[in-house]
ROPAMAR-133149 format. One line per field, with one value per residue: residue number from 0; x, y, z of N, C-alpha, C in turn. Coordinates in steps of 0.2 Angstrom, whole numbers, plus 5000, padded with zeros to 4 digits. Layout:
N
nr NUM	...
n_xx X	...
n_yy Y	...
n_zz Z	...
ca_xx X	...
ca_yy Y	...
ca_zz Z	...
c_xx X	...
c_yy Y	...
c_zz Z	...
# end
This chain:
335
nr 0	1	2	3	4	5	6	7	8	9	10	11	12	13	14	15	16	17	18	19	20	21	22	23	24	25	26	27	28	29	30	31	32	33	34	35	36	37	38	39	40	41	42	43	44	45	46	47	48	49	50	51	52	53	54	55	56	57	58	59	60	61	62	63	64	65	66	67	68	69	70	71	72	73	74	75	76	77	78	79	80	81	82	83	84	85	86	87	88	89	90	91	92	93	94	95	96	97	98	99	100	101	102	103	104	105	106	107	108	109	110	111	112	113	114	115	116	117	118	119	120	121	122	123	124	125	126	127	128	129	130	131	132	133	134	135	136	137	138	139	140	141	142	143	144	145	146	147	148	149	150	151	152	153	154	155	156	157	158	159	160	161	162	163	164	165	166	167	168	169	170	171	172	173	174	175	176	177	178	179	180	181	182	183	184	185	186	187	188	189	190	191	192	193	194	195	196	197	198	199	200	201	202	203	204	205	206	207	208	209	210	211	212	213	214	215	216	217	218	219	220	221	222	223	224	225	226	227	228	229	230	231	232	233	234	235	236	237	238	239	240	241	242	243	244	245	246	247	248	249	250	251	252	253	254	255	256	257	258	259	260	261	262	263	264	265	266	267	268	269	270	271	272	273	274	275	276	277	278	279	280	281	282	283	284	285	286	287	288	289	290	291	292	293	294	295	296	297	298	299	300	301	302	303	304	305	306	307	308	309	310	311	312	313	314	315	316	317	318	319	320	321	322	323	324	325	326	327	328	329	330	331	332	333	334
n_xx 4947	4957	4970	4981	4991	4995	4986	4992	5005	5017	5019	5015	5010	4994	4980	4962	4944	4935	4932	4925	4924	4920	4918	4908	4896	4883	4881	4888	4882	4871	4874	4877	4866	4860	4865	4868	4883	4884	4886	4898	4916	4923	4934	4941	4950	4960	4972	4981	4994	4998	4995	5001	4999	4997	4991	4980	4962	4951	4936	4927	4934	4933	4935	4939	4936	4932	4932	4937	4935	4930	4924	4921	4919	4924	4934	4942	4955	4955	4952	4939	4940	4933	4935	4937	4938	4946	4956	4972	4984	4997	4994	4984	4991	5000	4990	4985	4996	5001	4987	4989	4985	4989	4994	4998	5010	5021	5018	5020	5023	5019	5014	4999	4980	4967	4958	4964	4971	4964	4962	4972	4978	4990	5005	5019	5036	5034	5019	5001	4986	4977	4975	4972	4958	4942	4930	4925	4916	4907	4900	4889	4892	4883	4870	4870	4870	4875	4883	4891	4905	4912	4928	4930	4924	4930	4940	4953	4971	4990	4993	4981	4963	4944	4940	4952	4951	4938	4930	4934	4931	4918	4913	4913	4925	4919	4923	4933	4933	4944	4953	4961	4972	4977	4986	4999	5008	5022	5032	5045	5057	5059	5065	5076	5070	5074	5088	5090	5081	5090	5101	5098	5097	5086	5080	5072	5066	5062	5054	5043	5027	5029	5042	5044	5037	5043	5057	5056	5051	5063	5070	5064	5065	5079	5079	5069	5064	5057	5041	5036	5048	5054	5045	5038	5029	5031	5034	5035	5034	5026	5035	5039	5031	5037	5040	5046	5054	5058	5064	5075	5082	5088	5096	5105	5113	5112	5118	5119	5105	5089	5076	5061	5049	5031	5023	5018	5029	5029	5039	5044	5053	5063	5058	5067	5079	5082	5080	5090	5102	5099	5102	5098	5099	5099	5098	5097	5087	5084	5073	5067	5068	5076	5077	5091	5093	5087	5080	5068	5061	5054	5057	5052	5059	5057	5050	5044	5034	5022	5021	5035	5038	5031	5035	5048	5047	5042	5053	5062	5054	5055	5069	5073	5064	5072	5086	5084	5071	5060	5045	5039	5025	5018	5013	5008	4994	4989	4984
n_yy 4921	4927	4922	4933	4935	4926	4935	4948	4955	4959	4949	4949	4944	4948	4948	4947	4948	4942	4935	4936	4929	4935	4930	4933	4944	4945	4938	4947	4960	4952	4949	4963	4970	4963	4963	4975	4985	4997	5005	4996	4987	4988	4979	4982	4970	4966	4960	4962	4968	4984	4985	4991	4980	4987	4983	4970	4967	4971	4967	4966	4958	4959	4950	4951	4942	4941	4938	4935	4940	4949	4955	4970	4980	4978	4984	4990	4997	4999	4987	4986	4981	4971	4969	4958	4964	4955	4948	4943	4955	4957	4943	4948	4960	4951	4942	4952	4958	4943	4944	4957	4967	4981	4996	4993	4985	4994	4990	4979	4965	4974	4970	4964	4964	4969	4976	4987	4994	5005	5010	5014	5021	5015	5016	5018	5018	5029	5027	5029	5019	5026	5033	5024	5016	5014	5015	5012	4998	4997	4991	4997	4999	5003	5000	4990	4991	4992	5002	5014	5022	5033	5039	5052	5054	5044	5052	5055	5054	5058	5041	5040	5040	5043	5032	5030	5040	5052	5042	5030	5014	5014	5009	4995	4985	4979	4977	4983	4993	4993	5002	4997	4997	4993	4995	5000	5011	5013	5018	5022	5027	5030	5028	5012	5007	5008	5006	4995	4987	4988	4981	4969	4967	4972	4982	4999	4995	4982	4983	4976	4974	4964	4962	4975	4972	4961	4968	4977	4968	4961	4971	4977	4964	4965	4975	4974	4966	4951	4946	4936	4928	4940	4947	4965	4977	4983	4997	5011	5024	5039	5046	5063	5080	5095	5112	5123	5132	5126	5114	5120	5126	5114	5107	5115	5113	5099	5094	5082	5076	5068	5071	5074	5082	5088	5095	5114	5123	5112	5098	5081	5073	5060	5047	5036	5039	5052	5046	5037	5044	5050	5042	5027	5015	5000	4998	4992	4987	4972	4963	4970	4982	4993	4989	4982	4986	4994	5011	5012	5002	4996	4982	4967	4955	4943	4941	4954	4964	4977	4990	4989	4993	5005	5013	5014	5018	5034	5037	5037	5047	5060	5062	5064	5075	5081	5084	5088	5096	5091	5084	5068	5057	5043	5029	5015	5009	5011	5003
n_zz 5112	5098	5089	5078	5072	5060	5053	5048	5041	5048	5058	5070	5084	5090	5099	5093	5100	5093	5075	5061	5042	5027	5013	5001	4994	4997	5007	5015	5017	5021	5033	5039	5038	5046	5060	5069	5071	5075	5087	5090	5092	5079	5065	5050	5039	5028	5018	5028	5026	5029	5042	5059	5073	5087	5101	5110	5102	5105	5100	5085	5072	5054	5041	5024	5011	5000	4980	4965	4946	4934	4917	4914	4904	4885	4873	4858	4861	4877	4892	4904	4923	4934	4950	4964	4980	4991	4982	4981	4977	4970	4963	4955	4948	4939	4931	4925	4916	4908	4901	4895	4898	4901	4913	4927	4929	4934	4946	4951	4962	4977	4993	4999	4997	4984	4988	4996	4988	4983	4997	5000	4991	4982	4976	4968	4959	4949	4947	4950	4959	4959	4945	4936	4942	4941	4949	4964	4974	4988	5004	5015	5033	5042	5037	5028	5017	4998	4992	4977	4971	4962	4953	4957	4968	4977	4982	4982	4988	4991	4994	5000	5004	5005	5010	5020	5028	5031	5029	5034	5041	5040	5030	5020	5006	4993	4979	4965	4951	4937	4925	4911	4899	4881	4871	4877	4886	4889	4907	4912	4919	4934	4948	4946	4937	4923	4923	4926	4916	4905	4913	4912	4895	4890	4878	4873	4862	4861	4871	4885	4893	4903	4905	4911	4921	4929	4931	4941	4950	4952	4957	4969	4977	4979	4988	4996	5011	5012	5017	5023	5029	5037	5050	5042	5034	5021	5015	5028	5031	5022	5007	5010	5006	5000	4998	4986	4992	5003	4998	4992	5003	5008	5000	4999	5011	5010	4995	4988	4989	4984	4976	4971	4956	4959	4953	4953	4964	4972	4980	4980	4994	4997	5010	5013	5012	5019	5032	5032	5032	5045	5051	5056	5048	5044	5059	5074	5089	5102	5098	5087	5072	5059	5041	5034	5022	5016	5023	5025	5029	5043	5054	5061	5071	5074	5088	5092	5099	5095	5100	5103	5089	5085	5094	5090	5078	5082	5086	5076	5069	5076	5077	5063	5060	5069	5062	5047	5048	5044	5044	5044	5039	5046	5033	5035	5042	5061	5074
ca_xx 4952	4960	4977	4980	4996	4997	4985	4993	5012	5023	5021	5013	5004	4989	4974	4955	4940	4931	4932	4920	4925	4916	4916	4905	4893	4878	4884	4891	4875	4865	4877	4877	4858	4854	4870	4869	4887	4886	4893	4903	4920	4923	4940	4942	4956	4961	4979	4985	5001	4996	4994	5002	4994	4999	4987	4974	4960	4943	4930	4925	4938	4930	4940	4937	4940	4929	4936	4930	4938	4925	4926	4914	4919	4930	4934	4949	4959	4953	4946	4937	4938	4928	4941	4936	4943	4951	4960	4980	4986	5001	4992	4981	4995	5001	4984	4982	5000	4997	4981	4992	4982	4993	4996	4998	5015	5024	5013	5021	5024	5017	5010	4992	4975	4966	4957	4966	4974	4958	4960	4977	4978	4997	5010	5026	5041	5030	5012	4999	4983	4970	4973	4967	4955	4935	4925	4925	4910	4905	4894	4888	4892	4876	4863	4870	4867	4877	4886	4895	4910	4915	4935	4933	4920	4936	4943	4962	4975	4994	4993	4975	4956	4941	4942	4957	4950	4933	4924	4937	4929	4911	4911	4918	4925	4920	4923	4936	4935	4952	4953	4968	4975	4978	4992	5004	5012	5027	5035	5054	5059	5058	5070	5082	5068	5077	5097	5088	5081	5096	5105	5094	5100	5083	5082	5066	5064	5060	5049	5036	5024	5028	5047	5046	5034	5050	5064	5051	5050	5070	5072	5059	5065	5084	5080	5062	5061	5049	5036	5038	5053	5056	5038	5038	5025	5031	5037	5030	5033	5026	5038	5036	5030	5039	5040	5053	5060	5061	5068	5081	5085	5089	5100	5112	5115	5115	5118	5116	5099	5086	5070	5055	5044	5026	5016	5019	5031	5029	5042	5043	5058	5064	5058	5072	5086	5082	5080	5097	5103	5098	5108	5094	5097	5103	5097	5092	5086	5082	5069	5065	5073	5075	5082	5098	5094	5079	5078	5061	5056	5053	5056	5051	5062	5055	5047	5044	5029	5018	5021	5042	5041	5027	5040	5055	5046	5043	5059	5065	5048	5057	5074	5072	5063	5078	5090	5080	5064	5056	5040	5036	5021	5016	5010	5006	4989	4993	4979
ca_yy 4926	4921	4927	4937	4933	4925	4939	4952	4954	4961	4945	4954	4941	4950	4944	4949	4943	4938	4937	4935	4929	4940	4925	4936	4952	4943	4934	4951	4960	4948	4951	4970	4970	4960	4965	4982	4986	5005	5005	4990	4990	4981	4981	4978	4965	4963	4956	4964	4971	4988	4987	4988	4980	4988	4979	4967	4971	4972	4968	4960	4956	4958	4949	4952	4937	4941	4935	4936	4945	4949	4961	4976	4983	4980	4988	4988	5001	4996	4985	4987	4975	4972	4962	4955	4966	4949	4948	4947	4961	4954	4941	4951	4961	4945	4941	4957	4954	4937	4947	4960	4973	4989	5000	4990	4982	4996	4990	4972	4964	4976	4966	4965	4961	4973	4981	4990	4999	5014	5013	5018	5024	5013	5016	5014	5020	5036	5027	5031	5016	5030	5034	5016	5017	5018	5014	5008	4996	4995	4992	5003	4995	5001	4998	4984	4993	4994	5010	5014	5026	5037	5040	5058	5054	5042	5058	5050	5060	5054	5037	5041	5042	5043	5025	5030	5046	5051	5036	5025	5009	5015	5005	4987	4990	4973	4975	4989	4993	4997	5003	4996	4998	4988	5000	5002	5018	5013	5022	5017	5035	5031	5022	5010	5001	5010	5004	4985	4985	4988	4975	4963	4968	4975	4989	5002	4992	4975	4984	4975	4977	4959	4965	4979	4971	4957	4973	4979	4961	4960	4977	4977	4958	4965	4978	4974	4960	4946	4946	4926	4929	4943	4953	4970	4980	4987	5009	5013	5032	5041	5051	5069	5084	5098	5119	5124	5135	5121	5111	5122	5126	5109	5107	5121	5107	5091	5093	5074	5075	5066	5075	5074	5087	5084	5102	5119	5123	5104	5093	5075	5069	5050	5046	5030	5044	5057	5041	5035	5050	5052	5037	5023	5012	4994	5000	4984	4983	4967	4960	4975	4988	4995	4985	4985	4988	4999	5013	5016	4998	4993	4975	4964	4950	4938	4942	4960	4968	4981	4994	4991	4995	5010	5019	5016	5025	5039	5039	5039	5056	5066	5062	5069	5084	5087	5084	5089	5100	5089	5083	5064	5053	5037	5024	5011	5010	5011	4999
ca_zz 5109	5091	5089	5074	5068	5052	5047	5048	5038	5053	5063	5080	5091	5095	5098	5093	5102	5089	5071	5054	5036	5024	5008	4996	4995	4998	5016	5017	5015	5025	5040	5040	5039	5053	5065	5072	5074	5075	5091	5094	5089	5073	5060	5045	5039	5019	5018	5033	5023	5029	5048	5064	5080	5094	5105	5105	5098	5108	5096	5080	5066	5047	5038	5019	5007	4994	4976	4958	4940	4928	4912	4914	4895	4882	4865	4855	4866	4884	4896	4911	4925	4940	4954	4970	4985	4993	4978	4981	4972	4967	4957	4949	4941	4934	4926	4920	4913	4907	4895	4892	4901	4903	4918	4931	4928	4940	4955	4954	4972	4980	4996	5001	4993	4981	4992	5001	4983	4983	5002	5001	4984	4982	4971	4966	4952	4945	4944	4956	4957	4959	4939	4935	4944	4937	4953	4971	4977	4995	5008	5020	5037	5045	5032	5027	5006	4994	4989	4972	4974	4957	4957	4959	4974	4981	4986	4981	4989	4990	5000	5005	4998	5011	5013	5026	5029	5032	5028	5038	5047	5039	5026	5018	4999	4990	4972	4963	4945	4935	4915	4910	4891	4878	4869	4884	4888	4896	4914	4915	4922	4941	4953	4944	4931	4916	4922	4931	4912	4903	4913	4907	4889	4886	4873	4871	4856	4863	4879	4888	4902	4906	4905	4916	4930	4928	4933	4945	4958	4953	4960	4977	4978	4981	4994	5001	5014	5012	5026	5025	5031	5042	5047	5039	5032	5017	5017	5034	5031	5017	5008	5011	5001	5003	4996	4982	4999	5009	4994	4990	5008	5011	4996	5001	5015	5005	4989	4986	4994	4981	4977	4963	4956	4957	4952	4957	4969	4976	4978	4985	4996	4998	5015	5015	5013	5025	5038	5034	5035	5053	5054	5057	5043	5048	5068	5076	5097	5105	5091	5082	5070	5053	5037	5033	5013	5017	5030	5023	5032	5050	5053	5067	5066	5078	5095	5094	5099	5089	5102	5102	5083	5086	5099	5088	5071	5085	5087	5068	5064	5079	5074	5054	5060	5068	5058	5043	5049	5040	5048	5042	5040	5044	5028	5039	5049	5068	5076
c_xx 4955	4965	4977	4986	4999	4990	4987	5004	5017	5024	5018	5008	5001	4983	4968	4951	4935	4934	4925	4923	4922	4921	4917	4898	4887	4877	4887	4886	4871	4867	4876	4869	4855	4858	4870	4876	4889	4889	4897	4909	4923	4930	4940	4946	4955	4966	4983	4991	5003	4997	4999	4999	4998	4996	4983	4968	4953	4937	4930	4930	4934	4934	4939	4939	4936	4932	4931	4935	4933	4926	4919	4913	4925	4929	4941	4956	4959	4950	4943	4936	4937	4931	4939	4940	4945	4956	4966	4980	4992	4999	4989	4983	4997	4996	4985	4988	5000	4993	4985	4987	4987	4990	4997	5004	5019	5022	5014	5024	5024	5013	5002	4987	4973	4962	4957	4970	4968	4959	4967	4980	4987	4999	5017	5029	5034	5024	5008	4991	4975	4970	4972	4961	4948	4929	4927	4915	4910	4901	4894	4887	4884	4871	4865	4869	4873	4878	4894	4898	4913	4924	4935	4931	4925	4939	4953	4966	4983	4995	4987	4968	4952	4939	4947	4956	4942	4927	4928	4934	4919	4909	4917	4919	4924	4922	4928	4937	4940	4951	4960	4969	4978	4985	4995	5007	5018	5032	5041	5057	5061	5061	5074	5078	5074	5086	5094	5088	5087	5102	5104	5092	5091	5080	5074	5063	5060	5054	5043	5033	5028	5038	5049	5042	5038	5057	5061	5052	5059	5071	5069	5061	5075	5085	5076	5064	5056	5046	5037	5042	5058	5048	5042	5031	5026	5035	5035	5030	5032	5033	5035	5035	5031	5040	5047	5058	5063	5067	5075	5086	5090	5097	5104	5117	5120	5115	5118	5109	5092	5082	5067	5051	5037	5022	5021	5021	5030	5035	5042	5050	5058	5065	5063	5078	5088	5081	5088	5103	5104	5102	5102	5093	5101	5103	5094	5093	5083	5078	5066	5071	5070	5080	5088	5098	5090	5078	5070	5055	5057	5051	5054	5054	5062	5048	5043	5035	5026	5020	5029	5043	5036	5032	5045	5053	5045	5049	5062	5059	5056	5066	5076	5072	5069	5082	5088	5074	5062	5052	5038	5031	5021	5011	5006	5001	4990	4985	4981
c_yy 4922	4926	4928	4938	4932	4929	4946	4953	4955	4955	4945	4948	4945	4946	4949	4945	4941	4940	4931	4934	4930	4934	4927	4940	4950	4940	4942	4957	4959	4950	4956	4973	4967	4960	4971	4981	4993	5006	4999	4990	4984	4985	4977	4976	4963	4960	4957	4964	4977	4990	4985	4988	4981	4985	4975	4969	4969	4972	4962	4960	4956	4955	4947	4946	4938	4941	4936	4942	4942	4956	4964	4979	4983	4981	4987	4992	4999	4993	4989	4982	4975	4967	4964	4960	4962	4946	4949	4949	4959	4949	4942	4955	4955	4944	4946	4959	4948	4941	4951	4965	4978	4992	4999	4989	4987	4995	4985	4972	4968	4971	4969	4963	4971	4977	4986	4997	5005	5018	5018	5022	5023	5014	5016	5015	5023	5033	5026	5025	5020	5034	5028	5014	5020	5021	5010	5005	4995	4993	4996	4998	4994	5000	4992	4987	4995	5002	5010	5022	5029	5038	5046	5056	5048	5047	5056	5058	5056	5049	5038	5041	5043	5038	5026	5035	5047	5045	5030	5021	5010	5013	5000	4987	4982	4972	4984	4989	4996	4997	5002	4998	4992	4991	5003	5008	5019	5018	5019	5023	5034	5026	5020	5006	5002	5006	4995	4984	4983	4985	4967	4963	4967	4983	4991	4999	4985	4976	4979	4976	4970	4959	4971	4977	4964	4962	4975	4976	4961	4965	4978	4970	4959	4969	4978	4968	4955	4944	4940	4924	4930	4949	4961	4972	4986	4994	5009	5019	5034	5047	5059	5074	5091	5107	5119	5129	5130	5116	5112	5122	5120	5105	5110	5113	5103	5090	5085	5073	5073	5069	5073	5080	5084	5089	5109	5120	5118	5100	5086	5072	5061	5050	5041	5034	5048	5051	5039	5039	5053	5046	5032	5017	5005	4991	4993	4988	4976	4962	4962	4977	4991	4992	4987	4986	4993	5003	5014	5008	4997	4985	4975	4955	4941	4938	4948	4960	4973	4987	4995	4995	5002	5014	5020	5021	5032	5042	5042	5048	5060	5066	5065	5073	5087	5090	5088	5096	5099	5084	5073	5061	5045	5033	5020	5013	5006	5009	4997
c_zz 5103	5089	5078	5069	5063	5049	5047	5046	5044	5057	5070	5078	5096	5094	5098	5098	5100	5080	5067	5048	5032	5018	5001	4997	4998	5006	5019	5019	5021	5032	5043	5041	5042	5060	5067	5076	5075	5083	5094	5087	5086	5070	5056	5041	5033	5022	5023	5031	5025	5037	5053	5070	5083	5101	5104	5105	5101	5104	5090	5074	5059	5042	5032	5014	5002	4988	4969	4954	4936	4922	4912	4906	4896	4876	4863	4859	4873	4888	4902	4914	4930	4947	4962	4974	4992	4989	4979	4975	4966	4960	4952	4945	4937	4928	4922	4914	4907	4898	4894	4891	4903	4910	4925	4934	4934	4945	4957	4960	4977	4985	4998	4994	4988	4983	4994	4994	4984	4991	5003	4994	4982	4977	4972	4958	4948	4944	4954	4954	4954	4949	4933	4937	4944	4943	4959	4972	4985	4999	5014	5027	5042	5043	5030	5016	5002	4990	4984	4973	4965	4957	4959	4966	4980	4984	4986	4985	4989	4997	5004	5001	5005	5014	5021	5028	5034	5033	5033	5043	5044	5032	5022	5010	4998	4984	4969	4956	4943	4927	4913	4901	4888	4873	4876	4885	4894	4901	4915	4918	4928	4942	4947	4938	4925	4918	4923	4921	4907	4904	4912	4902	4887	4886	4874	4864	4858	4871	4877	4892	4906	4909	4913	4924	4931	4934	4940	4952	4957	4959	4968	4980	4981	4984	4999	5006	5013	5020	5026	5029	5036	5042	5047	5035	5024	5020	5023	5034	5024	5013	5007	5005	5003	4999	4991	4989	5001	5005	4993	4997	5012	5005	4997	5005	5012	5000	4984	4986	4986	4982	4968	4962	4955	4956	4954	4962	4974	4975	4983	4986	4996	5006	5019	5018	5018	5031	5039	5035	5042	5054	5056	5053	5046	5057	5070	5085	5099	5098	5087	5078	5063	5047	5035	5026	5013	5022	5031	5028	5039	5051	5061	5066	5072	5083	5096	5095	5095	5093	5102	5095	5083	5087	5096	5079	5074	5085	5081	5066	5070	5077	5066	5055	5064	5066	5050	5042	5046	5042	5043	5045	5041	5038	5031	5045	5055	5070	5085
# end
């Protein structure tokens, strides 16, 4: 059994009964091609920023390392570039900072590897990864082949593609292409980038990318947790999407109640708000709870189990809907 621990951000001591280090595509490849695991139960493991174990895990572990930044095309407007899906994420905004590749810079310290962006299609302060986004490569777990993925053919939805959908567990993403910009089109609109910038006495005159993916790690670094720290997982609930009725209806209420529009009679609540709302913010039991800066996070601050922290987000969906009658999602894949 090999406990599961340091790969996985929340800290859950679970164990698998086997795992695999998938290197590069070709050792990736070879395996898939001569291992028949269509019915045996296999998972597969990027950064583990994303999951939580409620149990141990009966099967084989795939545990993605695969690495590598190469430029597919460039011109004088944009590149393309072709990033290892073992790739921490985080660093690869830097680099792409660094060069002074555009569109990225809102997605700084986002944790996890680069993988895991098409599966879950992340974002953060008004940008979404699936509109950078050229290409997904994979393999096909049972063939062991090689399969190229289009962005439409991703299927992006919000917090979703058919990586976490349909295709879920039926294939390993190795390689994701992103077109980044060489002329920037800065987003300071969302959350506190625009006041964070403005108190680090910079003006729309002096903008940078490398400025705003600066206010970005200030801002997530003054309410996120560090999984090093205390395990956490990031958001664990998506925020919800809800009708201009429901919207307004809910207003009447709480006229404080934040909200965004995103199309047509759509709008998006703050999933942190409506939790602390219900009063859950700060909530600790035994060695679980919810951050005291964050209701949107679920920590685990020592000992906890995957199952203690399972029960108590049960607790926080039915708790909203009452309060609310407003049905939340879980972000975090439940294992």
């Amino acid at each position: 059994m090999i406990s599961l621990r340091k790969y996985n951000s929340f800290g859950i001591d679970a164990f698998a009964a086997d795992m695999l280090e998938l290197n590069n595509i070709s050792q990736a490849q070879e395996f898939f091609k001569t291992n028949n695991l269509k019915h045996k139960n296999h998972l597969i493991l990027g950064g583990g920023s994303n999951i939580l174990l409620t149990k141990n895990f009966d099967g084989l572990i795939l545990k993605n390392n695969i690495l590598g930044k190469k430029i597919i095309n460039d011109d004088p407007d944009h590149v393309i570039l072709e990033v290892g899906a073992g790739e921490n994420w985080h660093e690869f905004v830097l680099y792409c900072i660094e060069n002074n590749y555009a569109g990225l810079e809102n997605l700084s310290l986002i944790p996890g590897n680069v993988g895991a962006s098409p599966m879950q299609n992340i974002g953060a302060y008004g940008v979404e990864v699936k509109d950078l986004i050229v290409a997904v490569e994979a393999i096909e777990i049972k063939s062991g082949e090689i399969v190229n993925f289009s962005n439409e053919e991703c299927k992006f939805e919000y917090r979703s593609s058919i990586f976490k959908t349909s295709h879920k567990n039926r294939f390993i993403i190795t390689t994701v292409q992103f077109k980044l910009s060489k002329n920037p089109t800065f987003k300071i609109e969302y959350g506190a980038i625009r006041s964070e910038l403005e108190n680090r006495g910079i003006s729309e005159e002096n903008l940078s990318i490398k400025a705003i993916s600066e206010a970005v790690i200030a801002i997530r670094q003054s309410k996120l947790p560090d999984p090093n720290e205390i395990g956490n997982a990031g958001s664990f609930f998506k925020n919800p999407i809800v009708t201009e009725e429901q919207k307004n209806t809910l207003l009447n209420v709480y006229a404080d109640m934040p909200f965004y529009t995103i199309g047509d009679n759509n709008f998006k609540l703050a999933a942190g708000w409506l939790i602390e709302k219900a009063g859950w913010k700060g909530f600790r039991e035994k060695d679980f709870g919810v951050h005291q800066k964050q209701a949107l996070v679920l920590v685990n601050y020592g000992k906890a189990d995957g199952a203690d922290i399972y029960n108590l987000s049960e607790r926080i969906l039915q708790s909203v809907k009452q309060k609310f009658g407003v049905t939340l999602e879980r972000e975090v894949n439940i294992i």
